[in-house]
C-alpha positions as CSV (number, residue, x, y, z in Angstrom):
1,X,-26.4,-9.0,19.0
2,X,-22.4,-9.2,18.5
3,X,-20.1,-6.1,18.3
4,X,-17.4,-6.3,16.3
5,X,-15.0,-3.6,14.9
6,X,-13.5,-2.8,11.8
7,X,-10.3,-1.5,12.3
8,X,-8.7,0.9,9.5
9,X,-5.6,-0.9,8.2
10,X,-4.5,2.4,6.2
11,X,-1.2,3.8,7.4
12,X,-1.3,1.2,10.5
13,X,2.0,-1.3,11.2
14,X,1.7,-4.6,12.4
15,X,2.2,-4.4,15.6
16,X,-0.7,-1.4,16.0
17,X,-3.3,-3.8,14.7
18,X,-1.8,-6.6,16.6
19,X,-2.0,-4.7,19.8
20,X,-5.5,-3.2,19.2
21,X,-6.8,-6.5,18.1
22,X,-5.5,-8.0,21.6
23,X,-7.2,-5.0,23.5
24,X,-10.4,-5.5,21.4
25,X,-10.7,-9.4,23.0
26,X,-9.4,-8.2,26.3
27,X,-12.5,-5.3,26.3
28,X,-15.4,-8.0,25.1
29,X,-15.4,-7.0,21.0
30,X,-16.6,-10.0,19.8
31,X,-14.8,-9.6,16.2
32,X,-12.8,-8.3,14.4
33,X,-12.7,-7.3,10.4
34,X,-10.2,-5.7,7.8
35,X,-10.8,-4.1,4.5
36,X,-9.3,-6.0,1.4
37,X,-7.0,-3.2,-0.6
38,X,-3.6,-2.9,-2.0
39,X,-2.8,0.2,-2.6
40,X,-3.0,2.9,0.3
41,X,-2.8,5.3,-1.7
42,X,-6.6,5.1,-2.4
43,X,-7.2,6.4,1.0
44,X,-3.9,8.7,1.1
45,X,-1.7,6.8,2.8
46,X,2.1,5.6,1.8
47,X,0.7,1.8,2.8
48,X,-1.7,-0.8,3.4
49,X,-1.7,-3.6,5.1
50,X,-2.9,-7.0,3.1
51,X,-6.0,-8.4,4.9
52,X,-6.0,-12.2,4.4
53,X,-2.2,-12.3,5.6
54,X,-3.2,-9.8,8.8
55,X,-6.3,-11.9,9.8
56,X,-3.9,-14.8,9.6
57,X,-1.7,-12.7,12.7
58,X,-4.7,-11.8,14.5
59,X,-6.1,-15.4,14.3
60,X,-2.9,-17.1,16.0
61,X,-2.6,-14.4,18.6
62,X,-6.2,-13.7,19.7
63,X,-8.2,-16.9,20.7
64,X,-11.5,-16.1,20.8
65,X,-12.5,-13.1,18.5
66,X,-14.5,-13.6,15.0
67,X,-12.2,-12.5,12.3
68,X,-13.5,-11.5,8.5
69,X,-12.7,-9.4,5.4
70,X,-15.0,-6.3,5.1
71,X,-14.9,-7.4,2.3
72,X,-13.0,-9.4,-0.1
73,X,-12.8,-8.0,-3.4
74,X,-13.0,-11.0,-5.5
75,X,-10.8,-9.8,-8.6
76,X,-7.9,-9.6,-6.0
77,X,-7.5,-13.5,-6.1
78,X,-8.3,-16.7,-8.1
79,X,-11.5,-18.5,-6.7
80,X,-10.0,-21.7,-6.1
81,X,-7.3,-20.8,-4.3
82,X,-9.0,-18.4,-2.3
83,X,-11.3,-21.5,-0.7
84,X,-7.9,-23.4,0.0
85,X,-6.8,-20.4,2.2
86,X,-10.2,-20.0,3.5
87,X,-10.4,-23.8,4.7
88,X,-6.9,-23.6,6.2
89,X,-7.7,-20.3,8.2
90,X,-11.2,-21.8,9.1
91,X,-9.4,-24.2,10.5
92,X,-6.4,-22.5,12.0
93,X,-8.5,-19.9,14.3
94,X,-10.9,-22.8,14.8
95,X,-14.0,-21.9,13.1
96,X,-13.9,-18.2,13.4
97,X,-14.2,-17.1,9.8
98,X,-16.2,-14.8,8.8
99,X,-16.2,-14.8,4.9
100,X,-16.7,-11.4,3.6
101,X,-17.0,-11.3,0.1
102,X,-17.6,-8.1,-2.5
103,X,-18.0,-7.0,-5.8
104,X,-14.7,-4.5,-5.2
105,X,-15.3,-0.8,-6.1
106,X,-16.4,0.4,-9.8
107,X,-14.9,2.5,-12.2
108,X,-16.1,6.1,-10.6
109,X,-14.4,4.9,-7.3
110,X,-10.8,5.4,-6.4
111,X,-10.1,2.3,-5.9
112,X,-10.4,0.8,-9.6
113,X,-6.8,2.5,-9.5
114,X,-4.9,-0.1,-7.6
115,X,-6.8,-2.7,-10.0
116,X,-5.9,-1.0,-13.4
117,X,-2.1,-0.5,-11.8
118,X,-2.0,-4.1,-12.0
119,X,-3.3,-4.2,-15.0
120,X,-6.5,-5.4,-14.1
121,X,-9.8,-4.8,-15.9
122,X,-12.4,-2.6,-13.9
123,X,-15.6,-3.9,-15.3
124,X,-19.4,-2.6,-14.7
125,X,-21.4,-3.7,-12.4
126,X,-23.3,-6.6,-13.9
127,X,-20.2,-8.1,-14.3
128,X,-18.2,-8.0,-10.9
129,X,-21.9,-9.1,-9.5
130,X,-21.2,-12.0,-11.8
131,X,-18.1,-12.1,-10.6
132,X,-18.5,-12.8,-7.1
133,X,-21.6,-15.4,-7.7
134,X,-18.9,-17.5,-10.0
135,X,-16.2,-17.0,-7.0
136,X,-19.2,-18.3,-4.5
137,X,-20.1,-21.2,-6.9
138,X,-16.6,-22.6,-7.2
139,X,-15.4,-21.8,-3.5
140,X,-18.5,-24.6,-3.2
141,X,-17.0,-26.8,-5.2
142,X,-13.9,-26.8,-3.8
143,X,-15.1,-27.2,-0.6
144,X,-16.7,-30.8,-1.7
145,X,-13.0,-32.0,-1.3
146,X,-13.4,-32.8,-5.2
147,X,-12.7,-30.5,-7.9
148,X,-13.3,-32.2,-12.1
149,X,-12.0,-35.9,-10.6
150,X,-9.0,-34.5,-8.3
151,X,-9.9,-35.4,-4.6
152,X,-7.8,-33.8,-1.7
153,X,-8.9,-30.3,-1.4
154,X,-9.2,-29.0,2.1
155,X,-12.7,-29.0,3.3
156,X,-13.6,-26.2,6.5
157,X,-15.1,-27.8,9.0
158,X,-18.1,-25.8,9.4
159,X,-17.3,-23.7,6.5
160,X,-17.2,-20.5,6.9
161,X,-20.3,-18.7,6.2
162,X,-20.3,-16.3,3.2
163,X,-21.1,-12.9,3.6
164,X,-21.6,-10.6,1.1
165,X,-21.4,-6.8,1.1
166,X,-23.4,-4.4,-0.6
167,X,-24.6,-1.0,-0.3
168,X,-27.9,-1.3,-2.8
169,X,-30.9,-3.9,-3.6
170,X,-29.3,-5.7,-6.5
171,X,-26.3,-7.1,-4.2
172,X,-28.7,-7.6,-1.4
173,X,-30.5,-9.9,-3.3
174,X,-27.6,-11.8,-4.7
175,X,-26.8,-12.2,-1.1
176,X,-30.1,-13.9,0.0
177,X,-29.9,-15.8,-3.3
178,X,-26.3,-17.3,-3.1
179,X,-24.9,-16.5,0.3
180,X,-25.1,-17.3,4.3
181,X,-24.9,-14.0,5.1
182,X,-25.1,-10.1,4.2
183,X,-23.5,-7.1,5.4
184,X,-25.3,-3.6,4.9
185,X,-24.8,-0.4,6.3
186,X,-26.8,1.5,8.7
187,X,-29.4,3.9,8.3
188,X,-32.8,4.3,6.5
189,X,-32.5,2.2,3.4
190,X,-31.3,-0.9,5.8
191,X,-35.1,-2.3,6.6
192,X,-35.5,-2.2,2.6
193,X,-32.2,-3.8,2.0
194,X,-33.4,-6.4,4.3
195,X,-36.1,-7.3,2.6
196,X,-34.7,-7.5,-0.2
197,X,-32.1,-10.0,1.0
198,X,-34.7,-12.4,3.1
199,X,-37.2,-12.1,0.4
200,X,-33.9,-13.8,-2.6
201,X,-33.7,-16.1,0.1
202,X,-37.0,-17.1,0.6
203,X,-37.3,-17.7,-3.0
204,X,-34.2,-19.9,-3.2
205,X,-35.3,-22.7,-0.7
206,X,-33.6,-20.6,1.8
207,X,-35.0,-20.1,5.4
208,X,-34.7,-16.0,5.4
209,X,-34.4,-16.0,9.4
210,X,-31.1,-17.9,8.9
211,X,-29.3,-15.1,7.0
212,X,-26.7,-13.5,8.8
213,X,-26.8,-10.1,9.2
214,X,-24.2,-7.8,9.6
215,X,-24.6,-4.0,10.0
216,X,-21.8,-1.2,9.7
217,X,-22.9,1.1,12.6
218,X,-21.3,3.5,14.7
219,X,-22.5,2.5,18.5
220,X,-24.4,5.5,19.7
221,X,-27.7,4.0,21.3
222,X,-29.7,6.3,18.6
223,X,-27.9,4.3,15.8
224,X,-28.3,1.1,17.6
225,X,-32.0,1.3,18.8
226,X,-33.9,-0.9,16.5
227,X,-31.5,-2.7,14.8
228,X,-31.9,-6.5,17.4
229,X,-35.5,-6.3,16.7
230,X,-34.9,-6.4,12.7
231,X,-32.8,-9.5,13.2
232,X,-29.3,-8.1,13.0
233,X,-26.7,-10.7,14.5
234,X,-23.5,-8.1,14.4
235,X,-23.0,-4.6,14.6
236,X,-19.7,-3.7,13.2
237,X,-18.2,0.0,13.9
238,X,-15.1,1.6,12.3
239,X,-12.3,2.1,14.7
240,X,-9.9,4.7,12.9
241,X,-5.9,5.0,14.8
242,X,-4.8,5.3,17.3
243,X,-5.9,2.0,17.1
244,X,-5.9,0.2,20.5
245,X,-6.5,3.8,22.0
246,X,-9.5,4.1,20.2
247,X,-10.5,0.6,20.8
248,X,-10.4,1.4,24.9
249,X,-12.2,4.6,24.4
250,X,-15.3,2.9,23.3
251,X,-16.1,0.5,26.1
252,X,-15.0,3.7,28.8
């Protein structure tokens, strides 16, 4: 089982991610993920720094770490060019993508502001779940290398597998229906969420013990204990700032 971290881009500069990103390889993290927002003033902040342009830094500094999204919200770019710039960062950190990909927050949430302050729709659920299995489908396509009769689009080689996040059953089993992978958090609902995921898969044609599983944990052994035997590949923990500080803190 991996350990990654997801490091809190709210408030942080460059070079505090950058520095904590090279301390995370240097202490054995094994990846390392960013949330997708655009606004810090969802989480109080003055700033935020933009994830697929940050992963991009970490990937040509830091050889050997996983990077991902955690995750992308998929009204935040066009489909098709978002599996362009996936190819060409699958490729430029040399197969280390980890696709996170998300429904983004609904209305009730503070973070349908920074979508309506672009003057972007906030719809229900059923609809950004629709959402994200269009953005899957045509990412797909576009992957092929031909897109309607126009050849040359970028193919990853692997691609990356596609992660999906979700907190609840209906997500989860959009992820074992469409996806390579699923994140879920922690806690008592995760053996049902499970379930839920490997059973969609099963029913696609899918081998369910080939879903990769991701689990937002923190990594006391009480949180951990359990969590190998249920098939979870990679535990990812929140690391707030100090960044790098915090990042030495947990391997001491």
């Amino acid at each position: 089982m991996k350990i990654d971290l997801l490091f809190d881009p709210f408030g942080a500069t460059w070079p505090e991610v950058r520095e904590a990103a090279v301390v995370a390889e240097a202490e054995g993290f094994d990846g390392v993920w960013l949330y997708d927002h655009l606004a810090g003033s969802v989480h109080g902040q003055d700033r935020v720094l933009e994830s697929w342009t940050t992963l991009t830094g970490i990937a040509a500094i830091v050889p050997r770490i996983s990077i991902g999204p955690m995750v992308l919200n998929v009204a935040n770019r066009d489909a098709g060019t978002l599996a362009v710039m996936a190819a060409t960062l699958q490729e430029l950190s040399g197969g280390r993508l980890l696709l996170g990909l998300g429904a983004g927050g609904g209305r009730d949430t503070p973070y349908a502001a920074e979508q309506r302050a672009l003057g972007r729709p906030v719809p229900g659920d059923a609809s950004r779940r629709a959402a994200v299995e269009a953005t899957v489908t045509t990412m797909r396509s576009v992957w092929s290398g031909t897109v309607n009769g126009v050849g040359g689009f970028l193919r990853p080689v692997p691609p990356p597998p596609i992660v999906l996040g979700g907190f609840g059953p209906k997500m989860a089993d959009l992820a074992g229906r469409i996806a390579d992978g699923v994140n879920l958090p922690g806690g008592p609902h995760l053996p049902r969420l499970l379930e839920t995921a490997r059973t969609a898969r099963a029913s696609a044609g899918g081998d369910p013990s080939g879903l990769l599983v991701t689990v937002s944990s923190d990594l006391r052994p009480s949180a951990l204990e359990g969590l190998e035997d249920q098939g979870v590949d990679r535990v990812v923990t929140f690391v707030q700032g100090p960044l790098a500080e915090r990042v030495r803190r947990l391997t001491r």
